[in-house]
Backbone bond lengths (Angstrom), bond angles and torsions (degrees), N, CA, C in turn:
res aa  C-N    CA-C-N  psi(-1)  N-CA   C-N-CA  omega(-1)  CA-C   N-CA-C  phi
1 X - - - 1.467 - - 1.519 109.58 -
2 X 1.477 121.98 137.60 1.171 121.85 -167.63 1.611 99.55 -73.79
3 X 1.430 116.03 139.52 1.285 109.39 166.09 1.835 139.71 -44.25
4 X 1.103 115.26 118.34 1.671 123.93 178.53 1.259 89.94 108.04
5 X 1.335 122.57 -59.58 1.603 121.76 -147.75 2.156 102.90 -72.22
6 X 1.770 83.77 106.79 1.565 92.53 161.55 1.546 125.01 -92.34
7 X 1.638 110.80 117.96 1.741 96.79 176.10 1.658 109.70 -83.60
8 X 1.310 120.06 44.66 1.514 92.37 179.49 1.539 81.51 -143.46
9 X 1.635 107.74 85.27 1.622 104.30 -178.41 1.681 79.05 -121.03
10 X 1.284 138.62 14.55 1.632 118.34 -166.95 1.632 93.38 -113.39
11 X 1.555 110.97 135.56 1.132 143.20 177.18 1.653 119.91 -62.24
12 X 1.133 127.64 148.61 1.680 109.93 176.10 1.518 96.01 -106.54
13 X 1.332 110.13 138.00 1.184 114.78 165.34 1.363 145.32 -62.18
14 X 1.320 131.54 139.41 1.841 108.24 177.82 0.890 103.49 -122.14
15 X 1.291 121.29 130.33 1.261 138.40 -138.60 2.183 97.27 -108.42
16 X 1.209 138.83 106.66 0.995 146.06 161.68 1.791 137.04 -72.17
17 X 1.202 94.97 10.59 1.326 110.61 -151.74 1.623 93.34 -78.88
18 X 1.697 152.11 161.21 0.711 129.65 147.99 1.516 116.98 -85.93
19 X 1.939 101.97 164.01 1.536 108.22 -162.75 1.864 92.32 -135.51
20 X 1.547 85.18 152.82 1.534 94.68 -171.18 1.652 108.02 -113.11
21 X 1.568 89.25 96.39 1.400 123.42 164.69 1.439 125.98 -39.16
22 X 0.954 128.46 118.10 1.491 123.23 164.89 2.341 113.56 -27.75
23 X 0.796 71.72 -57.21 1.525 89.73 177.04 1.145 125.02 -54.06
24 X 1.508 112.90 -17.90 1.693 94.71 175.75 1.287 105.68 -97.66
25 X 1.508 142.37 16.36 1.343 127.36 159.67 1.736 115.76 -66.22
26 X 1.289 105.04 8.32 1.628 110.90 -165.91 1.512 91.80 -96.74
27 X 1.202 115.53 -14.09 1.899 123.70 -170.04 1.358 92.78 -82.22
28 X 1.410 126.01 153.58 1.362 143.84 118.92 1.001 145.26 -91.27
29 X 1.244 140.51 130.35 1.645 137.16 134.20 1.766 91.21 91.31
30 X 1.415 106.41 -122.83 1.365 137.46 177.56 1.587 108.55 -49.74
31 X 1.209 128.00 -37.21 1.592 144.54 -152.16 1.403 85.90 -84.67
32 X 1.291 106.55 -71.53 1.817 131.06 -163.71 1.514 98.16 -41.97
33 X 1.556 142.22 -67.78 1.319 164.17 129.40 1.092 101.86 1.78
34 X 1.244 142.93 -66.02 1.167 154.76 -173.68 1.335 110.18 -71.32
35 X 1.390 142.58 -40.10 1.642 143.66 167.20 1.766 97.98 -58.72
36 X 1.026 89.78 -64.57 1.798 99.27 176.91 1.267 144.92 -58.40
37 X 1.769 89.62 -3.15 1.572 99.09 167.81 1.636 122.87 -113.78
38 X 1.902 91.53 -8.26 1.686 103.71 168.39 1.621 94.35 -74.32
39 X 1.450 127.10 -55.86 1.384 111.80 -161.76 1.389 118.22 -67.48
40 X 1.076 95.76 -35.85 1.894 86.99 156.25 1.050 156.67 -9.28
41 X 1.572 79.74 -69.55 1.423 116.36 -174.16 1.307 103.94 -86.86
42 X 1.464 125.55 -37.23 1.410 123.43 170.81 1.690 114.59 -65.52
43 X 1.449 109.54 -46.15 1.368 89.37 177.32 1.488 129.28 -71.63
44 X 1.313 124.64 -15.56 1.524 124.71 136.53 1.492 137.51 -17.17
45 X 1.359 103.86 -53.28 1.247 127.59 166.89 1.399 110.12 -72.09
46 X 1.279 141.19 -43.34 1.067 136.38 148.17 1.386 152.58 -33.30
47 X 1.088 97.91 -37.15 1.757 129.42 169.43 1.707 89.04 -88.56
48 X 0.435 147.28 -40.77 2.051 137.48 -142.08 1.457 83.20 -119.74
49 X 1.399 141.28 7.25 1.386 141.98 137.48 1.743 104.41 104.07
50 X 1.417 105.81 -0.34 1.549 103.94 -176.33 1.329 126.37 -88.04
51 X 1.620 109.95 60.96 1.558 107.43 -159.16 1.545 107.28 -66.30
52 X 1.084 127.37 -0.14 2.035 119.23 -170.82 1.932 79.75 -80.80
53 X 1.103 116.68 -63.27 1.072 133.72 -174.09 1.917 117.50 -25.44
54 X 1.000 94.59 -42.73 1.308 133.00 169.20 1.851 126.05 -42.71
55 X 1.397 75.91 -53.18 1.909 102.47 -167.33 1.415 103.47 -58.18
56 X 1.407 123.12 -41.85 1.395 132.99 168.90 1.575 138.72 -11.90
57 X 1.682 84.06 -99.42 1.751 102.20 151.05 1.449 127.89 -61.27
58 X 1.500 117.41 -23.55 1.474 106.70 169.18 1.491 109.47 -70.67
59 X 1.259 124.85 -39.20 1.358 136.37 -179.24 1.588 102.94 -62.52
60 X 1.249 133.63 -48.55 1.545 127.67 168.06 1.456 133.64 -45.83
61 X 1.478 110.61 -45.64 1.226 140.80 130.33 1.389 116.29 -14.46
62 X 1.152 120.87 -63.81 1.020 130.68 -151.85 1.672 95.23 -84.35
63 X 1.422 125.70 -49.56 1.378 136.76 -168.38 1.809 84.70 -69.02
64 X 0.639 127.29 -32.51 1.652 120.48 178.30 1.647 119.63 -65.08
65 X 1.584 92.85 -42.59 1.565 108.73 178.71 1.132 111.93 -147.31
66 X 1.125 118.58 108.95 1.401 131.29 -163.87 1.629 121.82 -79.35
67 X 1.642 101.13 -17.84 1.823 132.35 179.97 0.949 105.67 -128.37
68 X 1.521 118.25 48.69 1.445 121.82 162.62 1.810 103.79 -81.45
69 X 1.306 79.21 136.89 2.129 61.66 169.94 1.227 112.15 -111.71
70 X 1.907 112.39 -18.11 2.177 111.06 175.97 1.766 103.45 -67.81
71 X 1.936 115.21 -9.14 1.595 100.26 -170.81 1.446 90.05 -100.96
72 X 1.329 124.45 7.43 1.870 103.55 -164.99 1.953 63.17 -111.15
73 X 1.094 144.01 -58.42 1.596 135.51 -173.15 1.638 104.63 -15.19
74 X 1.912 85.04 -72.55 1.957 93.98 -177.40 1.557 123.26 -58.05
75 X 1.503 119.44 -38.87 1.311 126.02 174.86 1.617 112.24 -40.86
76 X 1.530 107.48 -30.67 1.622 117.34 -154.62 1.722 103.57 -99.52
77 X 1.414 111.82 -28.49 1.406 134.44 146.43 1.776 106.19 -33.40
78 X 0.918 114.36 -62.42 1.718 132.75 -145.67 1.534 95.18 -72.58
79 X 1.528 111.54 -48.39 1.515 120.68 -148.60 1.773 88.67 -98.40
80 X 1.191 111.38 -24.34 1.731 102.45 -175.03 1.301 84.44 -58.35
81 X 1.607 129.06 -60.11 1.733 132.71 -140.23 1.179 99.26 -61.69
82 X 1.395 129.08 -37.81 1.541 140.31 -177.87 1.578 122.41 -76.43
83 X 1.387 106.27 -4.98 1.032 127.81 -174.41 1.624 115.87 62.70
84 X 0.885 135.19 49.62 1.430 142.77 171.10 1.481 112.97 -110.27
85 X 1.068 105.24 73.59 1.654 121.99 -167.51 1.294 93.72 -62.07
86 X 1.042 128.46 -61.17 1.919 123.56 -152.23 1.803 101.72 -77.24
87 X 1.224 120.16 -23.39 0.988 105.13 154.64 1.751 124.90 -81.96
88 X 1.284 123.22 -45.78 1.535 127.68 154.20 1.393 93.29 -18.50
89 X 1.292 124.05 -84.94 1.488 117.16 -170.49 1.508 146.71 -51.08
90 X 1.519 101.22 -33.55 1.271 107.81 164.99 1.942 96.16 -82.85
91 X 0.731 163.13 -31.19 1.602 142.79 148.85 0.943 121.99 -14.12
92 X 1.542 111.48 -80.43 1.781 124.89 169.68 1.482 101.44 -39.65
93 X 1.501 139.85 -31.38 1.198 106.37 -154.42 1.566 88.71 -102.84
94 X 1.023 121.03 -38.86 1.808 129.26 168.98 1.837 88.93 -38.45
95 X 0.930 112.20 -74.09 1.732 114.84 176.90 1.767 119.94 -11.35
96 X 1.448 94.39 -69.52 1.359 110.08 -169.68 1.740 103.61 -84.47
97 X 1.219 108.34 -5.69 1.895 99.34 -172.57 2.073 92.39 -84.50
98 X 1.365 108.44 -34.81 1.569 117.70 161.57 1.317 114.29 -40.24
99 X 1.672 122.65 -71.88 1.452 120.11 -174.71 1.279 96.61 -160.06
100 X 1.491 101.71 96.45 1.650 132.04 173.31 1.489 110.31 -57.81
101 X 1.891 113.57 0.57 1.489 113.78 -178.19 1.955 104.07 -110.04
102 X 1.138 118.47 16.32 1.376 136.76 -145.01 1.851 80.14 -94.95
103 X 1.164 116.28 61.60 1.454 101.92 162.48 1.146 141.59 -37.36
104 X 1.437 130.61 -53.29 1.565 138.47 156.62 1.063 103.12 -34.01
105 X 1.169 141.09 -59.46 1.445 151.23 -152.89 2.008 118.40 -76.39
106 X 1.445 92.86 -28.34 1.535 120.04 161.97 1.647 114.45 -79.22
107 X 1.079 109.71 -35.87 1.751 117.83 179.65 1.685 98.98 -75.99
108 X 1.690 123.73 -36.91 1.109 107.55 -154.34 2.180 93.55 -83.91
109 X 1.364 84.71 -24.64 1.695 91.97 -170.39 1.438 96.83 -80.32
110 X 1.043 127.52 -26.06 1.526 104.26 172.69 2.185 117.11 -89.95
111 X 1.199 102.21 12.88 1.301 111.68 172.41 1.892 104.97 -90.60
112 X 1.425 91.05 -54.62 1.878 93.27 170.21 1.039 116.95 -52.15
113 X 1.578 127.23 -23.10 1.619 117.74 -163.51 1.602 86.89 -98.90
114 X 1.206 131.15 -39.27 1.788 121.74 177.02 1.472 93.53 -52.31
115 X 0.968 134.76 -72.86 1.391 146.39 -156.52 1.632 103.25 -49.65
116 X 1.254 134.79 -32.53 1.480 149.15 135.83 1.326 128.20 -62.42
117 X 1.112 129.04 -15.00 1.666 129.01 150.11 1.539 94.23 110.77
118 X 1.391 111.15 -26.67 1.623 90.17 166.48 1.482 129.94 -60.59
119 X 1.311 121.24 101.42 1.407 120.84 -170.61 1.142 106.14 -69.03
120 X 1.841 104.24 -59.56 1.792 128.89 -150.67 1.868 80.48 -51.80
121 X 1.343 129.78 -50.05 1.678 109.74 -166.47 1.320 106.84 -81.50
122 X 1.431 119.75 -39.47 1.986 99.84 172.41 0.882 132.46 -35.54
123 X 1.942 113.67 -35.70 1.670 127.82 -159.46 1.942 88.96 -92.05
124 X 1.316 118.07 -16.86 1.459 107.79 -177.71 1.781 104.54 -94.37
125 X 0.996 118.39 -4.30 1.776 131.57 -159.36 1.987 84.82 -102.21
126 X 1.420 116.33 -56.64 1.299 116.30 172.64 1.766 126.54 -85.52
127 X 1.040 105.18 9.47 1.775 118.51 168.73 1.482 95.49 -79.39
128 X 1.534 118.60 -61.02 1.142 110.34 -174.46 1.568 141.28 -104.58
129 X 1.324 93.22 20.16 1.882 122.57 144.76 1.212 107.20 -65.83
130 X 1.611 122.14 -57.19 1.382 117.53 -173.59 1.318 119.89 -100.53
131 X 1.239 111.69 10.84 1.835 116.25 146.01 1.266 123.89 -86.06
132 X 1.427 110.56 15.70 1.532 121.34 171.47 1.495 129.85 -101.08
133 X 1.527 112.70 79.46 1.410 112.68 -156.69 1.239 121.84 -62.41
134 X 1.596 111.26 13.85 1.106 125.10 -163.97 1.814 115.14 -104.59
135 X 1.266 93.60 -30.09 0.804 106.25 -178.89 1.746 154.08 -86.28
136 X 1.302 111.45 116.61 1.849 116.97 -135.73 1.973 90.65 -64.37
137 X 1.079 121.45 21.87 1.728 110.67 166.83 1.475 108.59 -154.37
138 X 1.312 104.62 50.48 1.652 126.05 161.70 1.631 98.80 -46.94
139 X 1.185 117.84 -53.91 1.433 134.39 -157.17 1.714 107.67 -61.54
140 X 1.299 90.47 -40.58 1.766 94.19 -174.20 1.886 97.55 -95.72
141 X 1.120 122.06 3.33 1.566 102.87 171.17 1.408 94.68 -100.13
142 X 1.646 126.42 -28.00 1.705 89.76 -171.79 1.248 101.28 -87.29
143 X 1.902 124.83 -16.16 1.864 104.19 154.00 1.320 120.05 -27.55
144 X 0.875 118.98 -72.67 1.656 140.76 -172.88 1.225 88.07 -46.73
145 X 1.611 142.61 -95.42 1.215 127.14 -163.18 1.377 138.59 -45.23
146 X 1.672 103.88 -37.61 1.830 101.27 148.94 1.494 109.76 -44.01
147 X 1.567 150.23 -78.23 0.899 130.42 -145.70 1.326 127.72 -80.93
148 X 1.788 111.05 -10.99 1.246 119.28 161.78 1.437 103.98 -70.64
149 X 1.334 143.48 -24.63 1.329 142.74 176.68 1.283 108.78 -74.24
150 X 1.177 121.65 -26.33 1.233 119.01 175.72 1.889 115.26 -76.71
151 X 1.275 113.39 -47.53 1.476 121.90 164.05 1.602 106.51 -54.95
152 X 1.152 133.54 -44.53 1.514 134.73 146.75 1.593 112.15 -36.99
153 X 0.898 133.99 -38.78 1.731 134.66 173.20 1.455 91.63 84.92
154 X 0.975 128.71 64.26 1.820 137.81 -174.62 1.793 90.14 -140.53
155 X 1.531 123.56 81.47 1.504 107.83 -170.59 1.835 87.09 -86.01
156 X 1.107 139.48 -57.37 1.578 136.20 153.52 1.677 111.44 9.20
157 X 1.308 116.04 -62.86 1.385 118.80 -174.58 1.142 112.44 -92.66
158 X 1.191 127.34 -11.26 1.355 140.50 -173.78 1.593 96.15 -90.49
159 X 1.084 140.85 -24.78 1.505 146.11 150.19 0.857 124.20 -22.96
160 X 1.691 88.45 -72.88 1.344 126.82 -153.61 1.639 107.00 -64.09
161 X 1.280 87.79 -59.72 1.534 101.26 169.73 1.539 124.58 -38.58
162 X 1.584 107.03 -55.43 1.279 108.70 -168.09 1.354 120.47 -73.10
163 X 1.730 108.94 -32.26 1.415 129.71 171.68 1.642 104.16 -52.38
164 X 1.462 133.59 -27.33 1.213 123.03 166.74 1.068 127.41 -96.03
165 X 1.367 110.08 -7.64 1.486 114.05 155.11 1.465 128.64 -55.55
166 X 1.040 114.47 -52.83 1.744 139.77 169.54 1.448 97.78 -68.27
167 X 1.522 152.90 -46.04 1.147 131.52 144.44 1.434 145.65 -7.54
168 X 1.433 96.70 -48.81 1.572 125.38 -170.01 1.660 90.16 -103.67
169 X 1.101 112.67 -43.35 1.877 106.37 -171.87 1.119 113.51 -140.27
170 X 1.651 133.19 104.19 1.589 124.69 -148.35 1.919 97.17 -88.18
171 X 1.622 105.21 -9.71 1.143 107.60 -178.71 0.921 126.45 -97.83
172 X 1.133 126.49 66.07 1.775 138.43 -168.10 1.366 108.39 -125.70
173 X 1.240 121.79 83.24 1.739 115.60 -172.12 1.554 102.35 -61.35
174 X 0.948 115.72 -59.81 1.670 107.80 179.16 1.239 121.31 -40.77
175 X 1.163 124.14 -34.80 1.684 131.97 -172.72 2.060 102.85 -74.49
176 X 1.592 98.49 -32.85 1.251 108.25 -179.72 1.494 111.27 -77.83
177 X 1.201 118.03 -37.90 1.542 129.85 -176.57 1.869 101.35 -58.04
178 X 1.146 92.05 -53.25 1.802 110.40 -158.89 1.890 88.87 -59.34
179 X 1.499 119.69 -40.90 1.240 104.84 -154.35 1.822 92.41 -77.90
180 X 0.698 82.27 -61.66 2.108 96.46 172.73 1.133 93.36 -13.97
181 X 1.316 132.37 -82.26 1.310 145.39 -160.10 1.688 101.83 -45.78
182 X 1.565 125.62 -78.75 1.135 149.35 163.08 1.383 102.23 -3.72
183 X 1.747 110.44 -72.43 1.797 109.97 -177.12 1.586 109.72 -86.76
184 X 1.326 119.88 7.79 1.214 96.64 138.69 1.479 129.02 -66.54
185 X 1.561 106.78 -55.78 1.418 113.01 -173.14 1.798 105.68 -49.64
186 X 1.577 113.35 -13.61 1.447 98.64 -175.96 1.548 95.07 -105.10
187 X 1.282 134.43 45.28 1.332 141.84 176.75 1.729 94.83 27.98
188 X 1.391 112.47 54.46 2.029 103.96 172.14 1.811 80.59 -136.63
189 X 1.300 114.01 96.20 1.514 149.83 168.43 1.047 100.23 -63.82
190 X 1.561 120.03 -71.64 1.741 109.36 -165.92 1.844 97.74 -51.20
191 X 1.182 144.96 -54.68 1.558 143.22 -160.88 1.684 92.43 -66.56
192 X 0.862 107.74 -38.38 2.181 117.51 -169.81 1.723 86.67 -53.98
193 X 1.414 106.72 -58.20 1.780 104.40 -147.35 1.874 104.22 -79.18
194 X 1.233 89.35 -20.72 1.446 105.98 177.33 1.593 103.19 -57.74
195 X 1.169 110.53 -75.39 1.476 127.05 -168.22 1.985 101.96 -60.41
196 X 1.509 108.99 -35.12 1.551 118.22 161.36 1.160 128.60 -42.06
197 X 1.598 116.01 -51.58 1.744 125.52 -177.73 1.302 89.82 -78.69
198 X 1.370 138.15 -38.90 1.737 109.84 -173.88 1.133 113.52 -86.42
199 X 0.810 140.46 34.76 1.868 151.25 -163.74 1.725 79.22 -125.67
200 X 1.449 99.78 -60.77 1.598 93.25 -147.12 1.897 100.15 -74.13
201 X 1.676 118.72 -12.61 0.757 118.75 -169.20 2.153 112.87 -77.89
202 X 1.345 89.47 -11.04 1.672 107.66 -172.32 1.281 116.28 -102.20
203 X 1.345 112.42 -22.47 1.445 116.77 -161.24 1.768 116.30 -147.83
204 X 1.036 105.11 173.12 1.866 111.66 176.65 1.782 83.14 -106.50
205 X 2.005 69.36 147.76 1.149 96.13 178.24 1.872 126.20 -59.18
206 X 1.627 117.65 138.46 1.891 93.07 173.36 1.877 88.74 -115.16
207 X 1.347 117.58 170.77 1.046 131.55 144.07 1.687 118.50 -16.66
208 X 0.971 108.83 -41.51 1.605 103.08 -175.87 1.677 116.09 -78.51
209 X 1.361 103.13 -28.67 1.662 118.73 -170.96 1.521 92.86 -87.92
210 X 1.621 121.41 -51.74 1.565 101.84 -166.93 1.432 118.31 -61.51
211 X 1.824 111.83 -35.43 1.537 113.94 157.54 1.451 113.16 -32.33
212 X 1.516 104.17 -58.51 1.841 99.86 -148.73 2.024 94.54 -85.25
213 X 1.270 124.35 17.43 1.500 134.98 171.97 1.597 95.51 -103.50
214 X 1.103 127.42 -65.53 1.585 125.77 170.23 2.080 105.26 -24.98
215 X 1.253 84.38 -86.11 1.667 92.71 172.36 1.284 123.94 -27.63
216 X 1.234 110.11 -63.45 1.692 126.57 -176.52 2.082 109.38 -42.06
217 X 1.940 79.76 -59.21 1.560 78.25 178.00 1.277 132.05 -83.28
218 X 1.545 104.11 -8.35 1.622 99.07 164.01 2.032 129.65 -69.10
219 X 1.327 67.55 -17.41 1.722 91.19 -179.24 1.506 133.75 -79.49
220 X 1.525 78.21 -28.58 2.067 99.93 177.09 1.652 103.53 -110.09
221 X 1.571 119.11 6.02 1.441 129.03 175.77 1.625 117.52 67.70
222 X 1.241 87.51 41.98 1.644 99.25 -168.15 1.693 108.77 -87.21
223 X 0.956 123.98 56.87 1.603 115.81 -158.79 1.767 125.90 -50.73
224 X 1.723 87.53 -43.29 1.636 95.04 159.83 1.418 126.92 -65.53
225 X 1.039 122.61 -13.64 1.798 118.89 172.53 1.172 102.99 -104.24
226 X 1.778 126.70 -28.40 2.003 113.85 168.79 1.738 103.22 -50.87
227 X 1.354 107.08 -45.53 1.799 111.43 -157.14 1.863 92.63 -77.67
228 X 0.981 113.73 -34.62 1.952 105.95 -177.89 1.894 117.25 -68.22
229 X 1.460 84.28 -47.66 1.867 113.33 165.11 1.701 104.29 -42.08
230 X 1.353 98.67 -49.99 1.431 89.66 -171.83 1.449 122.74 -103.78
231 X 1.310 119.82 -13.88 1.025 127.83 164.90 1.779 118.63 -61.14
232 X 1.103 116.99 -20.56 1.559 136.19 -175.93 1.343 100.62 -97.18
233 X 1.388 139.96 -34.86 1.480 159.85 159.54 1.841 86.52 -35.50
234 X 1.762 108.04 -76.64 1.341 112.38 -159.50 1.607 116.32 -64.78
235 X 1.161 106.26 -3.94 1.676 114.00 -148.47 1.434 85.29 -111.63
236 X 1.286 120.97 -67.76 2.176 111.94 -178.48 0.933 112.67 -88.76
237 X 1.531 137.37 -12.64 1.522 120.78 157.78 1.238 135.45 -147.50
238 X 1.630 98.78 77.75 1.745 117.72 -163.78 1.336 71.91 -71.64
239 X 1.643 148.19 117.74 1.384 149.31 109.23 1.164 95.94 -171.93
240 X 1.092 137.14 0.73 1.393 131.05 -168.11 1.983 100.95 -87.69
241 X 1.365 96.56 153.20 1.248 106.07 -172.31 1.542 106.91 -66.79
242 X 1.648 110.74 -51.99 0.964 121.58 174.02 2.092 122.43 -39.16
243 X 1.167 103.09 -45.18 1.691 99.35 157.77 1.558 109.10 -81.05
244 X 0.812 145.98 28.82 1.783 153.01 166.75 2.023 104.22 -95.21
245 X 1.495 81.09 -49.58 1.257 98.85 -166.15 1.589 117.66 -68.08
246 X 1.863 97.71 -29.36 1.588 100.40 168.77 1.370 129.03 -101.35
247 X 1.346 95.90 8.62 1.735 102.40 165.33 1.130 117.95 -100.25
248 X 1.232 108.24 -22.89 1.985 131.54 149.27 1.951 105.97 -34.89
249 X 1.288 109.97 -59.50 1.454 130.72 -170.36 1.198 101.46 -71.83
250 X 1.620 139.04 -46.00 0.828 138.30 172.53 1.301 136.57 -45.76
251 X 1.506 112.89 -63.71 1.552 135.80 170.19 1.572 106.70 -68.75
252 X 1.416 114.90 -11.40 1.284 101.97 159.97 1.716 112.55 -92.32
253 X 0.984 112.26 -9.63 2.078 92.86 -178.87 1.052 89.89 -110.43
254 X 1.944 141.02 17.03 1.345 118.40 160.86 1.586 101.10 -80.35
């Protein structure tokens, strides 16, 4: 690995979206409406960062349907943010013993287990998210599994992975960032800058990309995009490590 440059700056996503459970055909009418308007309302609270807030309506929900598996999903949401892992966990797994086909619910549990260092089960929690042809965020589980492959030190599958991510969704800046990064580390630039302009074409720039744009163009002799690369480095994130790291680079080839 080239010195400074880390490829594992991309985040796993948690996915909030609601998912249609085997289980709610057991709802009716008023009931059905009523599960679906506590989780709602809880995942609101979730996003806007107020997971105590949260516990409420999933819990109402829950007195409504006791084998819900999208309210034991969100419940497990709530308690990760709060940090109550062992309960987070027994949720997710109460979750999936409901409807073991609950994909979202597999993406979000295999984000908690990265987030706990168990990889070997994230990469098995997102194998079978994205063995779900059914499922409308195929795209973001084999993201996810490239970068757990990558924390695996498998950069090969970590490709592989991501290259079908961008298959299924060409708009995935992260999936684009991660590969960039990757063929840098395999010194194959033309695929790096490739996968570079569509990153930059989807997204604002972070610290990690203007580094790996510095690099890129010093490498392909680009002098006007090293000096712009870095000038944007100094300008949005004079604290970032990532500009530490290139004044680091600097004072070393003076």
């Amino acid at each position: 690995m080239k010195a400074g440059l880390n490829p594992f700056f991309v985040l796993l996503v948690i996915l909030l979206a609601g998912c249609a459970g085997k289980n709610r055909g057991i709802q009716q009418g008023e009931q059905y409406q009523a599960v679906d308007n506590y989780l709602n309302l809880a995942r609101g609270y979730i996003r806007e960062g107020h997971s105590e807030k949260a516990l409420k309506p999933v819990n109402r929900a829950l007195e409504i349907n006791s084998r819900s598996s999208e309210s034991y999903g969100v419940l497990a949401l709530a308690y990760q943010l709060q940090g109550e892992m062992n309960l987070a966990s027994r949720a997710f797994k109460k979750a999936l013993s409901y409807d073991s086909e609950a994909s979202d619910i597999r993406n979000n549990y295999g984000a908690f287990l990265f987030q706990q260092g168990e990889y070997d089960k994230a990469y098995k929690q997102f194998s079978k998210a994205a063995a779900d042809v059914r499922y409308d965020r195929r795209s973001r589980a084999f993201e996810n599994l490239g970068i757990v492959a990558l924390r695996l030190n498998d950069p090969l599958q970590a490709i592989a992975h991501l290259k079908k991510s961008l298959q299924l969704n060409p708009e995935l800046p992260r999936a684009h960032l991660a590969l960039a990064t990757l063929f840098y580390e395999e010194d194959n630039y033309q695929d790096s800058l490739h996968y570079y302009h569509a990153f930059r074409r989807l997204s604002r720039q972070t610290p990690a990309s203007l580094l790996l744009g510095v690099r890129l163009s010093r490498q392909t002799y680009n002098k006007d995009a090293e000096i712009n690369y870095a000038s944007q480095l100094e300008r949005l994130y004079p604290y970032s490590q990532e500009l530490q790291i290139y004044r680091n680079s600097m004072n070393h080839d003076k």
